[in-house]
Backbone of each chain as ProteinMPNN parsed JSONL, in Angstrom:
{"seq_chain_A": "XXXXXXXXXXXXXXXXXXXXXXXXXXXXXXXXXXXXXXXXXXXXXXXXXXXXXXXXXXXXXXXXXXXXXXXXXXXXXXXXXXXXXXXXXXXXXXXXXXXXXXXXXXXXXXXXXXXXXXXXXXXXXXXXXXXXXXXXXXXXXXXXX", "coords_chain_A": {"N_chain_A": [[87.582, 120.337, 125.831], [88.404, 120.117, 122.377], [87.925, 117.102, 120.72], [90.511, 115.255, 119.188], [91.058, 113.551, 117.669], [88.377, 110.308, 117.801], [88.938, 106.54, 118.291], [87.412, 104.306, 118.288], [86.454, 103.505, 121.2], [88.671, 105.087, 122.035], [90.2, 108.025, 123.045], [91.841, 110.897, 121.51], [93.601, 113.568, 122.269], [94.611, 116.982, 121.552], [96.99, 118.838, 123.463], [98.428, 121.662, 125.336], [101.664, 121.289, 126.231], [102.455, 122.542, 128.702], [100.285, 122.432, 130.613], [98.216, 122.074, 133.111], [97.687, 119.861, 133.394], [99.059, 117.42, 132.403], [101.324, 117.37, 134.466], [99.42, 116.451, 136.595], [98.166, 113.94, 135.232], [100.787, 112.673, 135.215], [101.003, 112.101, 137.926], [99.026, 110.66, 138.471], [97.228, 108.939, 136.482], [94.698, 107.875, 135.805], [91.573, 108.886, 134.233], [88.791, 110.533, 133.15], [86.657, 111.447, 130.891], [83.964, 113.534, 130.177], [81.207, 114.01, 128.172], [78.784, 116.33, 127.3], [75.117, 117.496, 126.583], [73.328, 120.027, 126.071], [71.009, 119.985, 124.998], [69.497, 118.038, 124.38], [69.666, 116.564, 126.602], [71.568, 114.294, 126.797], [74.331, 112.728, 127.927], [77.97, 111.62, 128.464], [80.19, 109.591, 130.13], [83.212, 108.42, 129.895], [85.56, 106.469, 131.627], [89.392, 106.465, 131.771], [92.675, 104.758, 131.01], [95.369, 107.425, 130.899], [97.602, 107.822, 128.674], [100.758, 109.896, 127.385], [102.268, 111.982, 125.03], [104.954, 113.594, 123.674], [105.803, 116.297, 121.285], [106.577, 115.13, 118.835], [105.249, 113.15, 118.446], [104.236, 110.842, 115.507], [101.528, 110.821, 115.184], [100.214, 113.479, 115.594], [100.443, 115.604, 113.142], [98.154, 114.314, 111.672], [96.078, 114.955, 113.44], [95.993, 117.65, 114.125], [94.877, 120.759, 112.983], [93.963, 124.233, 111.691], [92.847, 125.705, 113.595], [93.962, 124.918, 115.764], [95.885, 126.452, 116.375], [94.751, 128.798, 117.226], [94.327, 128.207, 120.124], [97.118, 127.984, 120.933], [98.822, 130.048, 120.341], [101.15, 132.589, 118.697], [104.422, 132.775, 119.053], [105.808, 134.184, 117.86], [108.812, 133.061, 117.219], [108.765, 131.399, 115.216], [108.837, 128.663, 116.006], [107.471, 128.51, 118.209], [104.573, 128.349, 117.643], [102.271, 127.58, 117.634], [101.848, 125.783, 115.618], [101.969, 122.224, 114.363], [104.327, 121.231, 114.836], [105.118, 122.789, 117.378], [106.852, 122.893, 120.164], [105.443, 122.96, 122.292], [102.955, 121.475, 121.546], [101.185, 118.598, 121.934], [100.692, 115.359, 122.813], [97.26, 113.945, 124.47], [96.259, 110.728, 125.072], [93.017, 108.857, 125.4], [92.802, 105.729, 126.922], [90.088, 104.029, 126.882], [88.304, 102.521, 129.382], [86.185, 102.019, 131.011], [82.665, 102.36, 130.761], [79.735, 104.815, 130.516], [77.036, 105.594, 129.716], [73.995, 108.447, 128.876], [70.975, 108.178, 126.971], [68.763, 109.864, 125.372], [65.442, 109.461, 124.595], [63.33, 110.788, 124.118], [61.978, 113.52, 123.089], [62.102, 117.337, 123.508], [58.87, 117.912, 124.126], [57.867, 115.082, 125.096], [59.795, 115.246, 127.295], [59.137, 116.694, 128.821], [56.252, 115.865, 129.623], [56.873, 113.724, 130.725], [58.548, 113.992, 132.721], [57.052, 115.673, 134.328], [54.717, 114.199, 134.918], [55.433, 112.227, 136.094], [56.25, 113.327, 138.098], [53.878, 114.128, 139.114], [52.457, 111.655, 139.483], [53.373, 110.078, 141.013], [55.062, 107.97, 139.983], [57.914, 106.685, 137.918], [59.795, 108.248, 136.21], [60.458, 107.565, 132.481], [62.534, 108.644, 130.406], [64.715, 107.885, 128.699], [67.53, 105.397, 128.086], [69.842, 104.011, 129.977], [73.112, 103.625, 129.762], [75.892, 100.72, 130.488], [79.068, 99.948, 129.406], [81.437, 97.673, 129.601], [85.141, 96.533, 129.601], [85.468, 94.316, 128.177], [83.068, 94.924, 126.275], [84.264, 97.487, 124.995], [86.73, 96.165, 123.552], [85.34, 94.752, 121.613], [84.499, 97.661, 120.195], [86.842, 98.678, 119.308], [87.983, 96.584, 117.549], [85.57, 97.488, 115.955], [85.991, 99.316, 114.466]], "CA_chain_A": [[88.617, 120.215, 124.804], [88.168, 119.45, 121.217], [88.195, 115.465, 120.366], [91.518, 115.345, 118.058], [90.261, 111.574, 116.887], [88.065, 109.111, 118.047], [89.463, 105.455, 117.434], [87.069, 103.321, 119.014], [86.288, 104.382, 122.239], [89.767, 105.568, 123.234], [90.286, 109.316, 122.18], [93.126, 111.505, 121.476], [93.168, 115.084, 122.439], [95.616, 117.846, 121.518], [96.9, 120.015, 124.728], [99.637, 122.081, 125.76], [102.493, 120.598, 127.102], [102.546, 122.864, 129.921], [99.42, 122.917, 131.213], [98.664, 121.554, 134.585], [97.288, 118.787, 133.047], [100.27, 116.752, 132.23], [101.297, 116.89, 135.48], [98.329, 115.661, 137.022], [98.367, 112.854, 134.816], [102.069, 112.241, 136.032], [101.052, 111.535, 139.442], [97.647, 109.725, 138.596], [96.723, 108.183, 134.91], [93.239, 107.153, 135.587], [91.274, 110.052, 134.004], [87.262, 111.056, 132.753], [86.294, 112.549, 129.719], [82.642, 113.572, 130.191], [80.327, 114.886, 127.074], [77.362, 116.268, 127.793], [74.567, 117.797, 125.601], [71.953, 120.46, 127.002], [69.925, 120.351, 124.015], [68.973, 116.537, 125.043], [70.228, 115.663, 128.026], [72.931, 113.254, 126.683], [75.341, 112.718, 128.397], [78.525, 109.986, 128.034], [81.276, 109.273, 131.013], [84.335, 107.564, 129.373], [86.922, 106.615, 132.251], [90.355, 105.268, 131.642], [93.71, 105.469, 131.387], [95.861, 108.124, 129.739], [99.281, 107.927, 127.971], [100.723, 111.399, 126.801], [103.3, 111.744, 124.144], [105.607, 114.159, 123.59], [105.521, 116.767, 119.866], [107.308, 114.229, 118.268], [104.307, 111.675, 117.669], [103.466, 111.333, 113.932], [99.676, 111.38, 114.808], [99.484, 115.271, 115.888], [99.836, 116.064, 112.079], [97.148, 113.949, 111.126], [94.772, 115.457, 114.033], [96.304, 119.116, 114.002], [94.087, 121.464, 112.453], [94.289, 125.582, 111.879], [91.95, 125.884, 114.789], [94.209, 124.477, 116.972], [96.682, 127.725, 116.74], [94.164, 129.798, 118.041], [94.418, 128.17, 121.707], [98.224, 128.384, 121.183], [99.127, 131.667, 120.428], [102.265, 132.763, 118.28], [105.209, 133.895, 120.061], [106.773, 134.772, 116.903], [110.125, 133.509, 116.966], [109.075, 130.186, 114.288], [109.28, 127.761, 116.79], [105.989, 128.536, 118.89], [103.642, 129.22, 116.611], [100.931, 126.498, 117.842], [101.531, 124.649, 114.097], [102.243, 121.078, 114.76], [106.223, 121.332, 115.18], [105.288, 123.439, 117.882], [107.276, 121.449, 120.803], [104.347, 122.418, 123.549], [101.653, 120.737, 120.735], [101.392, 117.492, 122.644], [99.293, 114.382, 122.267], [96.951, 113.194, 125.349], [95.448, 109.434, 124.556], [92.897, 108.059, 126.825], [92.326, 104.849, 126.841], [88.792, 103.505, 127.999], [88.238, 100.947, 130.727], [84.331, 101.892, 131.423], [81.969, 103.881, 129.36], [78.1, 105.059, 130.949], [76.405, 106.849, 128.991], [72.415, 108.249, 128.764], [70.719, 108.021, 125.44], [67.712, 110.465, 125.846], [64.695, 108.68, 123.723], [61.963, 111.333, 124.142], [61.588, 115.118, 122.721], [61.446, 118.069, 124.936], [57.658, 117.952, 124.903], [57.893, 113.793, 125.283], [60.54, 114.714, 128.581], [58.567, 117.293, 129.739], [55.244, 114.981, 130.005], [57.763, 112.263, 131.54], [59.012, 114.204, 134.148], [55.41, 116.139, 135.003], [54.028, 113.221, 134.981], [56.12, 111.324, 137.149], [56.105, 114.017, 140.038], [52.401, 114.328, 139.77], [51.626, 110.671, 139.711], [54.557, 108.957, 141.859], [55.616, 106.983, 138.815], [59.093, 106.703, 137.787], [59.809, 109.05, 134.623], [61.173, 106.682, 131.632], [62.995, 109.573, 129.129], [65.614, 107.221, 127.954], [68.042, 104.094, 128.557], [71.151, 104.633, 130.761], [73.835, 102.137, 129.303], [77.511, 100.869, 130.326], [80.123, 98.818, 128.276], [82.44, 96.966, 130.368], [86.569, 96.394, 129.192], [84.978, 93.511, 126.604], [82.621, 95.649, 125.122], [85.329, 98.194, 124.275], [87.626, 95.884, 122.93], [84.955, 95.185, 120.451], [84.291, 98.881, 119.92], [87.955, 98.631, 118.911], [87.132, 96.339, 116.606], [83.96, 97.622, 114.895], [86.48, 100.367, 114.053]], "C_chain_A": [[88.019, 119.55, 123.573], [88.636, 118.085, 120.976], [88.892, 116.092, 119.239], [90.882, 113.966, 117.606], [89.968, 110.735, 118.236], [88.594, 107.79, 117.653], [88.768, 104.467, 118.65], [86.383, 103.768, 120.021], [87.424, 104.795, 123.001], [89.3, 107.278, 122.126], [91.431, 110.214, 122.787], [92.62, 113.038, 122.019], [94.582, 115.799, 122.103], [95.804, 118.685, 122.423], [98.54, 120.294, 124.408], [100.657, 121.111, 127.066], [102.345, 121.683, 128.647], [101.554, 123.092, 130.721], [99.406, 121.943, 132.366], [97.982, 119.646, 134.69], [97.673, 117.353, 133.057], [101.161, 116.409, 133.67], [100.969, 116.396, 136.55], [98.353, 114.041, 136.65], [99.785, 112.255, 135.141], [101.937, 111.417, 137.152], [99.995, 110.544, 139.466], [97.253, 109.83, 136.913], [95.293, 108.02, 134.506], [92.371, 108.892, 135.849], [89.468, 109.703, 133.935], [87.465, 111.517, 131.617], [84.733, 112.381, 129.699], [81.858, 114.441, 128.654], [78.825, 114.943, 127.654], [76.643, 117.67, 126.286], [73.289, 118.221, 125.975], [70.856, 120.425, 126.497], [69.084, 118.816, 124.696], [68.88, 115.778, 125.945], [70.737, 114.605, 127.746], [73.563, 113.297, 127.28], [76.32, 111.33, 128.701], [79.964, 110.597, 129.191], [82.276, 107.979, 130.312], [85.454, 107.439, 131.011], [87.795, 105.501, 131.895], [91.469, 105.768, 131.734], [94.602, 106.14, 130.053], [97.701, 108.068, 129.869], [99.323, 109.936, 127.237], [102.482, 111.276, 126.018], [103.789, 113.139, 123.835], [105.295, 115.233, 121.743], [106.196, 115.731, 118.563], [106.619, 112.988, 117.094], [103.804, 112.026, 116.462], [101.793, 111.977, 113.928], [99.429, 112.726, 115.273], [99.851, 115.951, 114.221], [98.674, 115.882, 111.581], [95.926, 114.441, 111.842], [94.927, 117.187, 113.648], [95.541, 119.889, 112.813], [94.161, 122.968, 112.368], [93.603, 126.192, 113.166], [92.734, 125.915, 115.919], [94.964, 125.699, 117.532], [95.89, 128.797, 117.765], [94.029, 129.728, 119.887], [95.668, 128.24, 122.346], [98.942, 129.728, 121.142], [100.625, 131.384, 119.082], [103.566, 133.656, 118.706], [106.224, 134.892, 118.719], [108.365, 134.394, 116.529], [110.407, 131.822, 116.01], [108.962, 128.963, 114.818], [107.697, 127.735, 117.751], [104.397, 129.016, 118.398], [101.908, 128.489, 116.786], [100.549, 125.83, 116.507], [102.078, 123.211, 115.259], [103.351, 120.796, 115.106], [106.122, 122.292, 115.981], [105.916, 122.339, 119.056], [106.027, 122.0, 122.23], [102.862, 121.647, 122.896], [101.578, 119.217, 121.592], [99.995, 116.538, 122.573], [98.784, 113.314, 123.754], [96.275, 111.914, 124.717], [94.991, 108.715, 125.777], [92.052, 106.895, 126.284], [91.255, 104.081, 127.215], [89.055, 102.511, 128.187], [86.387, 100.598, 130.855], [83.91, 102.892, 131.179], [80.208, 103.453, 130.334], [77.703, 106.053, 130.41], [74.735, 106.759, 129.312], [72.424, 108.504, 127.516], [68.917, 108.629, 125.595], [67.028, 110.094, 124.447], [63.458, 109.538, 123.619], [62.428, 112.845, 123.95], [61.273, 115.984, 123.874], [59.967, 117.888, 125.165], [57.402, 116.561, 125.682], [58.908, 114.118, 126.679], [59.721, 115.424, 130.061], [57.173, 116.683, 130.649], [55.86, 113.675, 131.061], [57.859, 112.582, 132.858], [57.432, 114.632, 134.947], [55.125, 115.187, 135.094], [54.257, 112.433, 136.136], [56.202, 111.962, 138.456], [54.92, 113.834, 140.286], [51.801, 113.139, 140.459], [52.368, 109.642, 140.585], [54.703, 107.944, 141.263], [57.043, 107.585, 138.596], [59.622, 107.31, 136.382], [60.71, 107.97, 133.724], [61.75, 107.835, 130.395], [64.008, 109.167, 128.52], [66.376, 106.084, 128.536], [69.756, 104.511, 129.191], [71.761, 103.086, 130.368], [75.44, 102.092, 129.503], [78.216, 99.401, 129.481], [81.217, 98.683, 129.64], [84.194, 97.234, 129.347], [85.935, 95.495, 127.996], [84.016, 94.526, 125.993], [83.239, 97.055, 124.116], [86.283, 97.822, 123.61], [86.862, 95.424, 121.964], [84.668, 96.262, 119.927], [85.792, 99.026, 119.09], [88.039, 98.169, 117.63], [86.667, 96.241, 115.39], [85.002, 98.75, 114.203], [87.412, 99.763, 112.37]], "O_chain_A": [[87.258, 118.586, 123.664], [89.855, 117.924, 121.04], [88.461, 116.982, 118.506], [89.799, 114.054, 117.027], [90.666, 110.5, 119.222], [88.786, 107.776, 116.437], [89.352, 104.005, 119.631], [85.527, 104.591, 119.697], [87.422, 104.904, 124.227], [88.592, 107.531, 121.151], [91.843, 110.309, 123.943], [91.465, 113.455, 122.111], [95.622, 115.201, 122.378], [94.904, 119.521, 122.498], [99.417, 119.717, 123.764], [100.451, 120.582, 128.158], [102.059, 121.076, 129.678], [101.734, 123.922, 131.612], [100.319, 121.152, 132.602], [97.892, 118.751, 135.531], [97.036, 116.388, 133.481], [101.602, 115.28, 133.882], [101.734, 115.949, 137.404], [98.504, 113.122, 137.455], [99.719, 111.044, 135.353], [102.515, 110.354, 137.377], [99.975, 109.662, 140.325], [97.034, 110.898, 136.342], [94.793, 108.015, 133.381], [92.381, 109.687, 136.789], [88.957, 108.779, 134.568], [88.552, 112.029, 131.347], [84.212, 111.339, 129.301], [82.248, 115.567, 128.343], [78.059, 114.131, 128.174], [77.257, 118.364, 125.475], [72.329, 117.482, 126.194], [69.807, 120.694, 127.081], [68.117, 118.854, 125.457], [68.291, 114.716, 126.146], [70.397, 113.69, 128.496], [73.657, 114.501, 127.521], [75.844, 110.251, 129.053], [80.551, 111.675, 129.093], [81.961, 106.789, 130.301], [86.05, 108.456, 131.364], [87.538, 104.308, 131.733], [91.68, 106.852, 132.277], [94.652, 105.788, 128.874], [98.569, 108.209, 130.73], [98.481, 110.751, 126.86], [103.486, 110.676, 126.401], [102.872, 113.953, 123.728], [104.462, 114.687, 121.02], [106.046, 115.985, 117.368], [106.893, 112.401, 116.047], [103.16, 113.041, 116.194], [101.157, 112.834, 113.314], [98.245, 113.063, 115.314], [99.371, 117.082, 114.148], [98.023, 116.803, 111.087], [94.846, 114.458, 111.253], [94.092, 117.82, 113.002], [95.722, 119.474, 111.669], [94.654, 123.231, 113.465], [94.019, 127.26, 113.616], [92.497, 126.621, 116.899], [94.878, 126.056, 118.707], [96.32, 129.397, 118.751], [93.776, 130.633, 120.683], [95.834, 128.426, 123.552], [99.565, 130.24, 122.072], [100.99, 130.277, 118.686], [103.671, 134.882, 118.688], [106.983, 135.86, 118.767], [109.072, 135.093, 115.803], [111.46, 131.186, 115.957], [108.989, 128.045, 113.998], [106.995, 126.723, 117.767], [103.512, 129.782, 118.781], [100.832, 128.787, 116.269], [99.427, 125.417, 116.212], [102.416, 123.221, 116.443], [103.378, 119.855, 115.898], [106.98, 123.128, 115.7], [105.614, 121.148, 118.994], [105.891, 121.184, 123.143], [101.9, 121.327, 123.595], [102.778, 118.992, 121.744], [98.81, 116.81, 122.379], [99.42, 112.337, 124.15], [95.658, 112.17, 123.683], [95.627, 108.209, 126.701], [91.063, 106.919, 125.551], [91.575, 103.268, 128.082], [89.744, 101.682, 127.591], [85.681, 99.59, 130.818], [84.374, 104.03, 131.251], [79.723, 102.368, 130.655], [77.992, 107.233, 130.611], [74.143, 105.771, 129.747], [73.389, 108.923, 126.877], [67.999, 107.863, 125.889], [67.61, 110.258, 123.374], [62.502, 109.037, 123.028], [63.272, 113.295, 124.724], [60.565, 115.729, 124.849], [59.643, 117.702, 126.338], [56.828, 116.63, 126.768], [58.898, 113.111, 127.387], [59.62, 115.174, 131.262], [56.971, 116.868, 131.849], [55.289, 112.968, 131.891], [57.505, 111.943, 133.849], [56.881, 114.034, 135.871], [55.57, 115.104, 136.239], [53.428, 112.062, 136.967], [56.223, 111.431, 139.567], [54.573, 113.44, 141.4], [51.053, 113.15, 141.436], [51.941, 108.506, 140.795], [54.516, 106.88, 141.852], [57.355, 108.714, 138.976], [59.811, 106.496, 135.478], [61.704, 107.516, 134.291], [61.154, 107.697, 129.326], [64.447, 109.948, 127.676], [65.897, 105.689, 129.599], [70.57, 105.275, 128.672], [71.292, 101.958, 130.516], [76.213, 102.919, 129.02], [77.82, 98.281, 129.161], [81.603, 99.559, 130.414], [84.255, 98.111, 128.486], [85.915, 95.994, 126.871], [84.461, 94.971, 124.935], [82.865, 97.474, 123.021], [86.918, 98.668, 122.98], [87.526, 95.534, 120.933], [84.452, 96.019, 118.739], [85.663, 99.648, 118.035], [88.146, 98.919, 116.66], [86.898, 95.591, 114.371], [84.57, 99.05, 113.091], [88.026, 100.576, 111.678]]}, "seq_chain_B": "XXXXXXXXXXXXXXXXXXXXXXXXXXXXXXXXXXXXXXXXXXXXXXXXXXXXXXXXXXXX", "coords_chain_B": {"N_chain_B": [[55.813, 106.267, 128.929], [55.178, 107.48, 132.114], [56.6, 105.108, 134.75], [54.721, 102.532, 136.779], [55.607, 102.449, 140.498], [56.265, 99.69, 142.314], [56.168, 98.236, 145.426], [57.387, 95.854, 146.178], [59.75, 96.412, 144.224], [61.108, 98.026, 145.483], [64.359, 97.615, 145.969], [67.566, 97.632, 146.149], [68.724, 96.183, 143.68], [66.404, 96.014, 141.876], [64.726, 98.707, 142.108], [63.414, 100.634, 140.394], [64.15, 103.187, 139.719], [66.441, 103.081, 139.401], [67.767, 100.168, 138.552], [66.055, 99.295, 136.619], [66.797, 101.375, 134.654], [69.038, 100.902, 133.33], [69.923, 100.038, 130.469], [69.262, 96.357, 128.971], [68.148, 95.319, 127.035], [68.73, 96.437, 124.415], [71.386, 95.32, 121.965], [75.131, 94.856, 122.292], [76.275, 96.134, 120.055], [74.77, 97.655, 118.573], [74.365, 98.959, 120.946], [77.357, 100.415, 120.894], [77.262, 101.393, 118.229], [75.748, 103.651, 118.708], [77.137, 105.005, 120.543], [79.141, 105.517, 119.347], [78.094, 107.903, 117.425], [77.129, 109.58, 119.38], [79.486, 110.476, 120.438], [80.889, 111.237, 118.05], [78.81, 113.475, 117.6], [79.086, 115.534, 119.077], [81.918, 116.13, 119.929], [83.289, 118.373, 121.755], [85.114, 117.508, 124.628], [84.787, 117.025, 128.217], [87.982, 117.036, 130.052], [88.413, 115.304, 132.517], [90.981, 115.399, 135.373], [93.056, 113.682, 138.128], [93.846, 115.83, 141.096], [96.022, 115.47, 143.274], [95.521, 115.428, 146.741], [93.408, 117.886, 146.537], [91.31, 116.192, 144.798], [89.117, 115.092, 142.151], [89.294, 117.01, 139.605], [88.632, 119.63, 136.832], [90.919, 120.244, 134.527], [92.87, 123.586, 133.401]], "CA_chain_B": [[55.252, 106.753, 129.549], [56.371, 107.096, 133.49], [56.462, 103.512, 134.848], [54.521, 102.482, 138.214], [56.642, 101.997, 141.819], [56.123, 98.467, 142.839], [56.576, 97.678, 146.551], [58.54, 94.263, 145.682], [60.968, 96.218, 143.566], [61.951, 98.951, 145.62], [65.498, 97.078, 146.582], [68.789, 98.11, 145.531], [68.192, 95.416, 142.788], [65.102, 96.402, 141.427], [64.286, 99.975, 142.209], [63.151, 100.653, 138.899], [64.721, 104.576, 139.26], [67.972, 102.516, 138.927], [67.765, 98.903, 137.895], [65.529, 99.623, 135.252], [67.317, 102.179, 133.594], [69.901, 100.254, 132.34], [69.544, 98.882, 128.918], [69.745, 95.387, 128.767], [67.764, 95.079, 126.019], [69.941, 96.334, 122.987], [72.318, 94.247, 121.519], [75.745, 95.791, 122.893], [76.846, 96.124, 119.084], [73.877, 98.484, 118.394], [75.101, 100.278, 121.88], [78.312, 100.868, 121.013], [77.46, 102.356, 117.172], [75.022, 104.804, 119.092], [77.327, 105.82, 121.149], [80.003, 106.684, 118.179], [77.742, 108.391, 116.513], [76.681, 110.459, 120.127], [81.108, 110.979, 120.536], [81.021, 112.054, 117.213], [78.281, 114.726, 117.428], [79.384, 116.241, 120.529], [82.904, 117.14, 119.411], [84.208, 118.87, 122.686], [84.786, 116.569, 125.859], [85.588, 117.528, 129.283], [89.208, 115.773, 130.333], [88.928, 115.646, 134.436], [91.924, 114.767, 136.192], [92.885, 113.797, 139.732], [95.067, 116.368, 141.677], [96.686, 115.069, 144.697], [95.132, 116.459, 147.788], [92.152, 118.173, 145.91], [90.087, 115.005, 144.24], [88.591, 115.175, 140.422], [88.49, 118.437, 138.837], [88.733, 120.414, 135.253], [92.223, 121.08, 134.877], [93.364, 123.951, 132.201]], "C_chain_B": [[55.912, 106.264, 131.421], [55.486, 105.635, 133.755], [56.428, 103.889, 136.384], [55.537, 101.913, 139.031], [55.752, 101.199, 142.281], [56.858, 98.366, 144.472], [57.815, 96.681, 146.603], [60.173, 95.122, 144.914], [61.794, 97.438, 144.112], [63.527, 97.951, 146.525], [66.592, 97.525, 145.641], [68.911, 97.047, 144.129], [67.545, 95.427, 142.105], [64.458, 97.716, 141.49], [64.371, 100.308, 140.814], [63.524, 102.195, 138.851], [66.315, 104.04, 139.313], [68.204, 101.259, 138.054], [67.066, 99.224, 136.474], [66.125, 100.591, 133.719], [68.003, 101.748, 132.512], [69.687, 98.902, 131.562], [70.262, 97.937, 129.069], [68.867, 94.82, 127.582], [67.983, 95.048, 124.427], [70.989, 96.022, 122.696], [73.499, 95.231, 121.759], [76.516, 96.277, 121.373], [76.316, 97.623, 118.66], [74.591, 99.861, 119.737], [76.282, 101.092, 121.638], [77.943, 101.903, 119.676], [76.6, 103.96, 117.833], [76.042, 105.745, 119.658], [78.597, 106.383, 120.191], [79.359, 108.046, 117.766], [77.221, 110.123, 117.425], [78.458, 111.231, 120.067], [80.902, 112.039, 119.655], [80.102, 113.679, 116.696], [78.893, 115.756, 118.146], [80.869, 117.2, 120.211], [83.728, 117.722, 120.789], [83.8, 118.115, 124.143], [85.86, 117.315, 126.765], [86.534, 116.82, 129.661], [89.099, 116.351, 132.046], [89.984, 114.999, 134.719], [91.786, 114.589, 137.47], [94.284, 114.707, 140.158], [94.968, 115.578, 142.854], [96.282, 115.961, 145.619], [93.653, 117.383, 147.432], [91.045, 117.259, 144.964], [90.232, 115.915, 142.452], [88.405, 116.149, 140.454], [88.972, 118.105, 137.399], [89.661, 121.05, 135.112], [92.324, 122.101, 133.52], [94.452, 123.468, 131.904]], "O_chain_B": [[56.622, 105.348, 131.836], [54.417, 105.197, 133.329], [57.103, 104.65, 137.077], [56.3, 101.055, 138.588], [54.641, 101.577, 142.651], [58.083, 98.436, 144.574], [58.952, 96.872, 147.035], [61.314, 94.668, 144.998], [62.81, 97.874, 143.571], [63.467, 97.757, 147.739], [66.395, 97.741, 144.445], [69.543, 97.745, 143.336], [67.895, 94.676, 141.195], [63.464, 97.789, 140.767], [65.422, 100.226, 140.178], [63.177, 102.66, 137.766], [67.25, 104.838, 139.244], [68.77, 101.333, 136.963], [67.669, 99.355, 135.408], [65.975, 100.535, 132.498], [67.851, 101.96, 131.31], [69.47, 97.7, 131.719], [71.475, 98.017, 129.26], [69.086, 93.643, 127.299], [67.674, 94.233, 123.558], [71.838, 96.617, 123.36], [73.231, 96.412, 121.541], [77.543, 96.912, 121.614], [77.066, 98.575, 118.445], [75.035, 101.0, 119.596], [76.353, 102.255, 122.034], [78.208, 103.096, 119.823], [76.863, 105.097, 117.442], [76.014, 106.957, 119.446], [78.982, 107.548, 120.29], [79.978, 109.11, 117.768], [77.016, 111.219, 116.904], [78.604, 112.394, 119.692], [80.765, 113.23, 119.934], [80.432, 114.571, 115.914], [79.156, 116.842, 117.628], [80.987, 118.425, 120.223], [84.928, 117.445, 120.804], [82.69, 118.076, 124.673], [86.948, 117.852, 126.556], [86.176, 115.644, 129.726], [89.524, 117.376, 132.579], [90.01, 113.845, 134.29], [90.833, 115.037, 138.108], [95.427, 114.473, 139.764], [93.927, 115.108, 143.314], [96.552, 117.155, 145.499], [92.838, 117.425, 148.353], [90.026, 117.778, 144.508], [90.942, 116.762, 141.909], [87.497, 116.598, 141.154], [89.433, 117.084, 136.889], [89.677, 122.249, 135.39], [91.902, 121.584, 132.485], [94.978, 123.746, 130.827]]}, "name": "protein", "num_of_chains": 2, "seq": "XXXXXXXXXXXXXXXXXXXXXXXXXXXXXXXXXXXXXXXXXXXXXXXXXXXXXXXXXXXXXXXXXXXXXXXXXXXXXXXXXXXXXXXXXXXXXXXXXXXXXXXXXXXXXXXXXXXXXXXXXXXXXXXXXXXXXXXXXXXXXXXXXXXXXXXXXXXXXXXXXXXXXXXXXXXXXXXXXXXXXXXXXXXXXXXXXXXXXXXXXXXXX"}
C-alpha cells in the first residue's frame, strides 16, 4: 500500500473500508508494516498499533491524491467515485511501538565480496548495521518531526 | 570486510552473526533521520494483519 503520510514513525494509509482488512484489525490492533527494497537489501519492520477512522476524518483530503481513484473504481452514481467523499475512502493509522530496520552500507560489488567472502573464509559477512528503536526512541522521532 | 568467528563469542550474547549487527554505535538521533529518509524513499509498505485462526498475513 501506498504511505498516505509519514508523521514520525507512525503512518497513515488510505484503504477501502471494506476490505478484509478492517476487520482484521477489529479483532486484533497490533499490526506490521514491512518495507523492503531489492535494489539494496533494505529493509524496515514497523510494528504497532492501528486506529482506523471512518470517511469523515479531515486528514484523507490532505493525503488523498488522483492516484488513489484508480484502486477505487467509479461506480458512477457521484457518491463512489474513489474522490475523498467517497464513504469506503477510509483512514488506517498505525501507530509504532518497535521499529528494526537494516541499513545496507556496501554496493552490490562491496555485498557481493562480503558475502563470497564470508562463505569462503568462515568469517561473518559485515554488509550493513541492523538497528531497533524502542517506544522512547519513537517518541523522539515524534518529536524531530 | 567479513569479520572473524571467535570461539568466546559464539553465545547468544556475542555471536557476532547477531550481537554484532546491531548498531550501537550511532547516535539514535542520526538512526532515526536515516530511517525517515529510508520510509520516505520506499513509498509503498506492506500492512500485515493478524487473522484469527490463520496467524500474520497480507490482507487485501
Amino acid at each position: 500500500m501506498a504511505v498516505g503520510k509519514r508523521s514520525g514513525l507512525d503512518i497513515l494509509f488510505l484503504a477501502n473500508a471494506h476490505s478484509r482488512k478492517f476487520s482484521d484489525i477489529s479483532q486484533n490492533p497490533e499490526v506490521q508494516v514491512t518495507f523492503q527494497d531489492s535494489k539494496t537489501q533494505d529493509w524496515i519492520s514497523i510494528s504497532g498499533t492501528v486506529t482506523t477512522t471512518s470517511n469523515t476524518d479531515p486528514r484523507i483530503k490532505d493525503i488523498w491524491s488522483h492516484g488513489v481513484k484508480a484502486w477505487f473504481g467509479d461506480l458512477g452514481d457521484g457518491k463512489h467515485d474513489g474522490g475523498p467523499d467517497d464513504p469506503r475512502v477510509s483512514l488506517i493509522e498505525v501507530k509504532a511501538k518497535y521499529v528494526v530496520y537494516y541499513l545496507t552500507k556496501v554496493g552490490l560489488l562491496g555485498y557481493v565480496k562480503e558475502v563470497g567472502g564470508a562463505a569462503l573464509t568462515g568469517k561473518v559477512a559485515d554488509t550493513g548495521v541492523l538497528r531497533e528503536l524502542d517506544e522512547k526512541d519513537i517518541e523522539q522521532a515524534r518529536r524531530m518531526e | 570486510m567479513p569479520e572473524s568467528l571467535k570461539a568466546s563469542e559464539v553465545n547468544s550474547q556475542t555471536d557476532p552473526s547477531v550481537a554484532k549487527q546491531y548498531d550501537s554505535e550511532t547516535p539514535k538521533e542520526q538512526q532515526i533521520k536515516d530511517l525517515f529518509e529510508m520510509i520516505d524513499g520506499k513509498k509503498i509498505g506492506m500492512l500485515n494483519t493478524y487473522r484469527s485462526g490463520v496467524g500474520a498475513y497480507l490482507p487485501m
